[in-house]
Backbone as ProteinMPNN parsed JSONL, in Angstrom:
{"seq_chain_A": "XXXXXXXXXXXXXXXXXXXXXXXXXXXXXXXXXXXXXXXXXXXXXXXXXXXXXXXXXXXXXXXXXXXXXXXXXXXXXXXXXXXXXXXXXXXXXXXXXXXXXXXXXXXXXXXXXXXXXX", "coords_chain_A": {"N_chain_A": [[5.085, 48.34, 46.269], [6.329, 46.193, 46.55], [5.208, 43.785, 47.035], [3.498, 43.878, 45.0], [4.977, 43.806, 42.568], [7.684, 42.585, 42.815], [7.394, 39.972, 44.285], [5.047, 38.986, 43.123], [3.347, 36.656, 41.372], [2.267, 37.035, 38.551], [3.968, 38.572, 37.35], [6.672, 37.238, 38.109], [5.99, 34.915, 36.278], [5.713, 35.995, 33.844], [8.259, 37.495, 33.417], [9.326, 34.896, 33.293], [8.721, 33.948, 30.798], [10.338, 35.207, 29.363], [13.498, 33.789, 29.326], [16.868, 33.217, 29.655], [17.081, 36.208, 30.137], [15.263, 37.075, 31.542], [15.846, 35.785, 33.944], [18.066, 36.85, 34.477], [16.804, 39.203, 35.151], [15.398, 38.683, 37.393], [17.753, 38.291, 39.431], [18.619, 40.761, 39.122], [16.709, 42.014, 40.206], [16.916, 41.61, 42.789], [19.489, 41.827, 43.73], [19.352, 45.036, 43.393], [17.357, 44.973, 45.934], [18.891, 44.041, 48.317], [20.988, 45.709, 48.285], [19.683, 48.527, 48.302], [19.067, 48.044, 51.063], [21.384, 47.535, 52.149], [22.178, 49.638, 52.15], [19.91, 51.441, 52.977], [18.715, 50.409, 54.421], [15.874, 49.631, 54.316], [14.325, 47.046, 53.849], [12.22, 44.495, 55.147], [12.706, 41.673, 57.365], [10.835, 39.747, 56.548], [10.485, 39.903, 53.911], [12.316, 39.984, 52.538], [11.971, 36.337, 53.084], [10.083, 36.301, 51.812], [11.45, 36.624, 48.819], [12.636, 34.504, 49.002], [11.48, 32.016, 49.127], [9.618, 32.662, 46.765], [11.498, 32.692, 44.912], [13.583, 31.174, 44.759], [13.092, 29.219, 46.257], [10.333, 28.14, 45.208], [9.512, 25.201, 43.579], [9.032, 25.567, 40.912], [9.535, 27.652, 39.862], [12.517, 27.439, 40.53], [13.336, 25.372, 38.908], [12.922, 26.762, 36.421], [14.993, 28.436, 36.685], [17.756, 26.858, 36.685], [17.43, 25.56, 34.645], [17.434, 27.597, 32.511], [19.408, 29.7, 33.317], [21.429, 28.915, 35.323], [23.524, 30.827, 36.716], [22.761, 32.863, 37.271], [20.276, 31.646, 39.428], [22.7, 30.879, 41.326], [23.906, 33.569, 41.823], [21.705, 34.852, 43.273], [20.756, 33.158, 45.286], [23.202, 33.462, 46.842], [23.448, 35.981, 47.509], [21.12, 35.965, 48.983], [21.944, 34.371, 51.404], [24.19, 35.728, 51.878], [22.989, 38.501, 53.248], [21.443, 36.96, 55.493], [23.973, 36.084, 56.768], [25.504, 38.968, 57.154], [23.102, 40.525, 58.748], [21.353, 41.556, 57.769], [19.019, 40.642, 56.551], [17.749, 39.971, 59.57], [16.273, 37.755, 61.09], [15.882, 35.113, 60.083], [14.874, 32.495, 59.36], [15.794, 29.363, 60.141], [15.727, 27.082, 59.191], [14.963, 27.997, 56.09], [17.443, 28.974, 55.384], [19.045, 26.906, 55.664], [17.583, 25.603, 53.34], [18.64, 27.087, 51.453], [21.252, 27.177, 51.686], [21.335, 24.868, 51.111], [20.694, 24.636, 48.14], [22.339, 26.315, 47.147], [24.614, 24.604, 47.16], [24.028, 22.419, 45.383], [23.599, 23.83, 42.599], [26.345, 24.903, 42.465], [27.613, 22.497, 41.656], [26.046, 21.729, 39.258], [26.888, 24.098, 38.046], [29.472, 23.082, 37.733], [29.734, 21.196, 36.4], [28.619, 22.226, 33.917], [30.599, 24.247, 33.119], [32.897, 22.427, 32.87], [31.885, 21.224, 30.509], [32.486, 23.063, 28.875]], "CA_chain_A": [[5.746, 47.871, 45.088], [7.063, 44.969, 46.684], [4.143, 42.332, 46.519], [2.771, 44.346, 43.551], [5.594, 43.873, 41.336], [8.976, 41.569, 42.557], [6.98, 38.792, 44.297], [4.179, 38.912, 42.342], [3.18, 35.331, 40.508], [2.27, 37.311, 37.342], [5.313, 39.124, 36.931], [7.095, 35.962, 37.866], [5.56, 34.306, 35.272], [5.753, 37.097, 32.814], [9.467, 37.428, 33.568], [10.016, 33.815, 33.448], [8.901, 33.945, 29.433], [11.816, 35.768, 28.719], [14.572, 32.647, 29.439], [17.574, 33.57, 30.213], [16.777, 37.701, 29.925], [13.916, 37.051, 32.472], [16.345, 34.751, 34.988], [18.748, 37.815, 34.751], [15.995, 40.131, 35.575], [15.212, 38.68, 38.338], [18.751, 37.916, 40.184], [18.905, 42.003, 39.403], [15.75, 42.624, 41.512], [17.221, 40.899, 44.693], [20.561, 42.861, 44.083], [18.258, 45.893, 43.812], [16.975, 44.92, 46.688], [19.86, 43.935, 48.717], [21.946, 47.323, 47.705], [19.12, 49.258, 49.117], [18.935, 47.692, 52.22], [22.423, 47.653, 52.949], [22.45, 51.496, 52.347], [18.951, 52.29, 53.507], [17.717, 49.696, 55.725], [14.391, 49.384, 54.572], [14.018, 45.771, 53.87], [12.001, 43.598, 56.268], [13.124, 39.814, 57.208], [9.354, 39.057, 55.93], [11.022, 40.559, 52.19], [13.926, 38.423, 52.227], [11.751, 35.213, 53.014], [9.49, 35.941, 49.828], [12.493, 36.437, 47.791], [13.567, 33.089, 49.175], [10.224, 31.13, 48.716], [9.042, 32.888, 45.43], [12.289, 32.858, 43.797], [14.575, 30.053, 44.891], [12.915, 27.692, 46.988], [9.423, 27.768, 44.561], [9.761, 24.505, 42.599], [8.801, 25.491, 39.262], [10.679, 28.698, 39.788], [13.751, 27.142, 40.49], [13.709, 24.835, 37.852], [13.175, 27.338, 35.361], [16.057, 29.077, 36.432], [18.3, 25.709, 36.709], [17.229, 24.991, 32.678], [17.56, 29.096, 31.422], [20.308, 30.956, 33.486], [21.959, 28.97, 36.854], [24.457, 31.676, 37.273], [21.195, 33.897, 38.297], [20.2, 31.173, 40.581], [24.073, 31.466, 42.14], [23.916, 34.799, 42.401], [20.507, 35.046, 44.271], [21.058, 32.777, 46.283], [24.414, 34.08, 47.423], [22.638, 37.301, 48.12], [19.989, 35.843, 50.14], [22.771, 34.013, 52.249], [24.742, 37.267, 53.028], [21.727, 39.041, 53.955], [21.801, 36.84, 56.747], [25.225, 36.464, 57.51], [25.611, 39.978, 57.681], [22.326, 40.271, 59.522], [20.057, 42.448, 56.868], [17.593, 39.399, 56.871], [18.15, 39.761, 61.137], [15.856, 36.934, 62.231], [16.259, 34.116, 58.991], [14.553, 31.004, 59.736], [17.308, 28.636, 59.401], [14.916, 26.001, 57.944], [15.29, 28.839, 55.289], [18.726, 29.123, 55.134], [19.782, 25.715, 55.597], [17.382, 25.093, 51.918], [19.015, 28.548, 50.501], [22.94, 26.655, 51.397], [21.142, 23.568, 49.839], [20.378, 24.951, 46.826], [23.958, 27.116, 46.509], [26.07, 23.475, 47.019], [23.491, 21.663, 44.519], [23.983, 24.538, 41.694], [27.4, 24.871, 42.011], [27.882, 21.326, 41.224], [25.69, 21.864, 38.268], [27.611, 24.947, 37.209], [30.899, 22.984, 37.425], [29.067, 20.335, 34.927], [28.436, 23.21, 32.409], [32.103, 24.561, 32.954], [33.407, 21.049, 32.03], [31.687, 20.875, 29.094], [32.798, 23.919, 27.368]], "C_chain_A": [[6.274, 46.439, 45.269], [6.109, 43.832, 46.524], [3.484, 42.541, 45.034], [3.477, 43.876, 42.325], [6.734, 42.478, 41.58], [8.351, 40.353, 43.025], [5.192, 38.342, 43.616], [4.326, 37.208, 41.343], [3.002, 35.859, 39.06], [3.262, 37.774, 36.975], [6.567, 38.493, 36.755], [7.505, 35.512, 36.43], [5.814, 34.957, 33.656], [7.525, 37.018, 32.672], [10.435, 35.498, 32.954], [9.721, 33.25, 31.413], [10.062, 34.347, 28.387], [13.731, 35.212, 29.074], [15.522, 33.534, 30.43], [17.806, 35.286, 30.786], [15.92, 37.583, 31.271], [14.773, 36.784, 33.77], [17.513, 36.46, 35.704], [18.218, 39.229, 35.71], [15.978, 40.272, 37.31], [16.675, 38.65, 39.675], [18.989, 39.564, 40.226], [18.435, 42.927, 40.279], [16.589, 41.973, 43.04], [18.807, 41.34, 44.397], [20.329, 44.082, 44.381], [17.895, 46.062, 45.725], [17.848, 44.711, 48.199], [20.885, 45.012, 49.212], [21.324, 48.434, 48.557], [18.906, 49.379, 50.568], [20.023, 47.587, 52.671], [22.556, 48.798, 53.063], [21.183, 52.287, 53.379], [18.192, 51.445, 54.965], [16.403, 49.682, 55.835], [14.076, 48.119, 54.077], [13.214, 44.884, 54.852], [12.417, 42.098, 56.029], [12.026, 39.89, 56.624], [9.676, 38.734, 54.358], [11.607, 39.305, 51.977], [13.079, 36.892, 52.243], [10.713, 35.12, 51.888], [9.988, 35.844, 49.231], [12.609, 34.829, 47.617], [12.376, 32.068, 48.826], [9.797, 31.478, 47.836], [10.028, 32.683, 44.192], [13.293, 31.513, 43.589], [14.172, 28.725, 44.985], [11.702, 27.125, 46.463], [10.075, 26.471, 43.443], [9.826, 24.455, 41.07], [9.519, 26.766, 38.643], [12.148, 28.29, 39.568], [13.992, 26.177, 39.603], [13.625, 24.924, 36.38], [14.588, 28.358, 35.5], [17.452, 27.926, 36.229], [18.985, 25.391, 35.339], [17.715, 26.778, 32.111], [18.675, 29.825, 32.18], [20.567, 30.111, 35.342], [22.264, 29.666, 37.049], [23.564, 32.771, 37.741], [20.493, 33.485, 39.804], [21.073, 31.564, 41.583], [24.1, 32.892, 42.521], [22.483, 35.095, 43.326], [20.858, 34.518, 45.242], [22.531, 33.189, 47.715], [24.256, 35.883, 48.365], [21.635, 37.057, 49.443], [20.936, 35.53, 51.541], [23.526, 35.333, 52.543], [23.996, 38.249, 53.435], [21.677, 39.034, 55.367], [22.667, 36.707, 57.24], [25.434, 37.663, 58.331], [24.291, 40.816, 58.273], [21.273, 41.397, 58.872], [19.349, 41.437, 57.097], [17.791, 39.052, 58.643], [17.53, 37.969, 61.623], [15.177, 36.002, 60.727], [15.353, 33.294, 59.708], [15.548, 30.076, 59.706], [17.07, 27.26, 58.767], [15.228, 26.493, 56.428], [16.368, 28.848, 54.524], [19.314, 28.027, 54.85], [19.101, 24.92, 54.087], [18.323, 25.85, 51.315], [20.662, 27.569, 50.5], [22.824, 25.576, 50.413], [21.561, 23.591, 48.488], [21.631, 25.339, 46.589], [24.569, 25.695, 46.229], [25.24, 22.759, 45.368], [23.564, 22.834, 43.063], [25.596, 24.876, 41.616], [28.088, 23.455, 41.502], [27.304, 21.249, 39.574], [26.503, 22.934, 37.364], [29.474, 24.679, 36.888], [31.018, 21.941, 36.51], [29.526, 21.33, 33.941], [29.838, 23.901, 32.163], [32.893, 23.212, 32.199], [33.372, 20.614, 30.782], [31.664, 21.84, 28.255], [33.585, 23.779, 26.818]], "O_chain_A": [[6.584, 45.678, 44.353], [6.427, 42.928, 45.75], [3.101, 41.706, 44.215], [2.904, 43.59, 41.274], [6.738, 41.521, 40.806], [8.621, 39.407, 42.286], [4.497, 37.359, 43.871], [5.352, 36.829, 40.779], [3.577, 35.169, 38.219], [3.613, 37.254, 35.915], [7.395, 38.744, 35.88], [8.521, 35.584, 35.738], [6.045, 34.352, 32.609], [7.97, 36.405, 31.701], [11.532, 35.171, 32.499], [10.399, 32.377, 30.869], [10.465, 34.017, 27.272], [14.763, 35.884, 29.073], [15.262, 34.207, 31.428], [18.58, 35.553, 31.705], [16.295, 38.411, 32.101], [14.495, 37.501, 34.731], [17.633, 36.92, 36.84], [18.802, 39.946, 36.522], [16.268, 41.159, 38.114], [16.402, 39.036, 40.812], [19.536, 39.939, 41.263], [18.907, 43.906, 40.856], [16.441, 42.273, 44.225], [19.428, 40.914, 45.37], [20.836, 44.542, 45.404], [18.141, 46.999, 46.484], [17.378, 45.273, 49.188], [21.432, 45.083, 50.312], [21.973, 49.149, 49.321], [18.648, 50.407, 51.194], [19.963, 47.502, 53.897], [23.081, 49.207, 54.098], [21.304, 53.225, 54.167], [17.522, 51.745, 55.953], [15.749, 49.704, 56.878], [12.918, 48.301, 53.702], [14.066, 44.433, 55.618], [12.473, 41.478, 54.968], [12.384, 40.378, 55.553], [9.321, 37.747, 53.715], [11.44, 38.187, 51.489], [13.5, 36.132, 51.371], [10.512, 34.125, 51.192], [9.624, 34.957, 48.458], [12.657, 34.135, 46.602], [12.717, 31.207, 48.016], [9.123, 30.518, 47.461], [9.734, 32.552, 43.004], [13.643, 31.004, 42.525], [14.463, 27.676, 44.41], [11.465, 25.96, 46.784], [10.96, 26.73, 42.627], [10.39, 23.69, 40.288], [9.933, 26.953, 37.499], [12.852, 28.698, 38.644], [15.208, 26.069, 39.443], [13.899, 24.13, 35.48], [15.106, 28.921, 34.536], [18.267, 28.377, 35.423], [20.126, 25.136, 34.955], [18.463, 26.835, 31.135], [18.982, 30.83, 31.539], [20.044, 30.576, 36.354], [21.544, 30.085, 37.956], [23.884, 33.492, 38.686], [20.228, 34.174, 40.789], [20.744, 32.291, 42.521], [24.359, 33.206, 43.683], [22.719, 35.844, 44.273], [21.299, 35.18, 46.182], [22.612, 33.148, 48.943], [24.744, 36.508, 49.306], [21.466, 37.703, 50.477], [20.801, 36.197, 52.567], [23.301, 35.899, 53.613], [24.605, 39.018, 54.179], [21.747, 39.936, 56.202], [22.64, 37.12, 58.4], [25.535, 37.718, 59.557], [24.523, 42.024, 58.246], [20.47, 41.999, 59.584], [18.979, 41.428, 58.271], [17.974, 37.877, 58.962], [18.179, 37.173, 62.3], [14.028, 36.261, 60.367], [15.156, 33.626, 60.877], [16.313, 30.351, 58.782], [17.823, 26.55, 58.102], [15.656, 25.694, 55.595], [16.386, 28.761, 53.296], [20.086, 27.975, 53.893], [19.678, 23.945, 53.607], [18.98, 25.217, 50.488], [21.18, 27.298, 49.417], [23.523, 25.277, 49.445], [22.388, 22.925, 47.865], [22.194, 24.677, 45.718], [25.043, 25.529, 45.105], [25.925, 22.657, 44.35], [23.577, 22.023, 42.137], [26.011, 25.127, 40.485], [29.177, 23.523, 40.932], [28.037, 20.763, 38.713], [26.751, 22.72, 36.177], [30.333, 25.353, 36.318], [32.051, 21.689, 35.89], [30.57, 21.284, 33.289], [30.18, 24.098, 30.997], [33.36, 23.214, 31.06], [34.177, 19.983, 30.098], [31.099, 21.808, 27.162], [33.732, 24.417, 25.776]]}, "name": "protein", "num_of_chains": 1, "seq": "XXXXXXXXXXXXXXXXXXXXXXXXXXXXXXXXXXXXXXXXXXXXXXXXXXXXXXXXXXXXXXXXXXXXXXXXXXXXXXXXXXXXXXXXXXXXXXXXXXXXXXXXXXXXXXXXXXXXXX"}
């Protein structure tokens, strides 16, 4: 289910038609995913670094979530990072990680834009 369906490019893509609904979707799969693996422990690091390269660190991904729903970005990303903190993603890349903090400081700057201007 896992290449079939959450990192899947069509489903992606499919998902990513539905704006902000779609952005939500997805930040729910990698809580999903997250939830299970802190309870069940079936996650592999391999998981976690598709999440992180199909969802975050993909360019055209992440700048449809950026434009339709940051606070999905923020929350993914925040997920991916305690993963490895608390050592569910055990053996991170930290090339990985050190984009995944990127990305958190560079969206919260953006989400303190969009706070400003309400």
């Amino acid at each position: 289910m896992f290449r079939s369906r959450v990192v899947n490019p069509k489903w992606i893509a499919g998902v990513m038609r539905h704006g902000y609904k779609g952005a939500f979707e997805m930040a729910a799969t990698v809580d999903y995913l997250f939830g299970y693996d802190a309870t069940a422990h079936a996650i592999d690091d391999w998981m976690y670094e598709s999440l992180a390269q199909s969802y975050l660190l993909d360019p055209q991904v992440q700048e449809f979530l950026n434009a339709k729903n940051p606070w999905a970005l923020r929350s993914m990303a925040e997920r991916l990072l305690e993963a490895a903190d608390r050592g569910l993603w055990a053996d991170a890349d930290p090339q990985t990680v050190e984009q995944l903090q990127r990305l958190y400081l560079q969206n919260e700057s953006l989400l303190e834009t969009l706070d400003g201007a309400s």
